[in-house]
ZAFIVEX-197814 format. One line per 10 residues: their letters; for each residue x, y, z of C-alpha. Coordinates in Angstrom, 2 decimals. Layout:
N
A) X:Y:Z  ...
***
This chain:
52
XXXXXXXXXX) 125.96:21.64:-118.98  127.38:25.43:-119.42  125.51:27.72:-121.03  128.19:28.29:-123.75  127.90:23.95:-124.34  124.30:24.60:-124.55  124.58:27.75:-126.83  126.81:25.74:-129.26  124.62:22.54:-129.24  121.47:24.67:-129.83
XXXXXXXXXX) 122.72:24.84:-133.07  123.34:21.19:-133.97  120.36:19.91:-132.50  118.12:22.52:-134.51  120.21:21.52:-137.24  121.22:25.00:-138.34  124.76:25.28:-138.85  125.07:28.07:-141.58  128.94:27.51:-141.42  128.31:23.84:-142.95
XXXXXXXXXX) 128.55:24.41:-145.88  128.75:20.60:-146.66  130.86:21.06:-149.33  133.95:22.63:-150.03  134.49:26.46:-149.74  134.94:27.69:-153.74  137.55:30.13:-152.84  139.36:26.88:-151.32  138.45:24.96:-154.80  139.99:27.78:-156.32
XXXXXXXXXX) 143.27:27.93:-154.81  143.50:24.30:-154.63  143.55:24.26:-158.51  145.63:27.56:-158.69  149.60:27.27:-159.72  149.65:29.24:-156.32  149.18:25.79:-154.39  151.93:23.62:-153.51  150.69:19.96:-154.63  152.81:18.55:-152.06
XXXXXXXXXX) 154.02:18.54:-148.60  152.82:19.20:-145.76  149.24:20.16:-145.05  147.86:22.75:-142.63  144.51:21.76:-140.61  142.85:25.06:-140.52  140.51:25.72:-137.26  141.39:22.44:-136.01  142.94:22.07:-132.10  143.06:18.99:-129.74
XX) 142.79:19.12:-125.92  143.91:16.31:-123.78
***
């Protein structure tokens, strides 16, 4: 395993992932229940990425 691999699963096996926040973010909450935020369409996956 890479050191970066093992950097990154340091933190899941130590279970400290501060990012987690194993909820929803409130400023996310908040715009989600703004008139700002379109109800419908099409969604955006923040963050997320596939490799094949």
């Amino acid at each position: 395993m890479t050191d970066i691999l093992k950097f990154w699963n340091s933190f899941y096996e130590n279970k400290t992932t501060p990012w987690d926040l194993a909820s929803y973010a409130e400023p996310f909450k908040t715009y989600l229940d703004s008139p700002y935020c379109i109800k419908s369409g099409h969604v955006g996956v923040i963050g997320d990425s596939l490799i094949l």
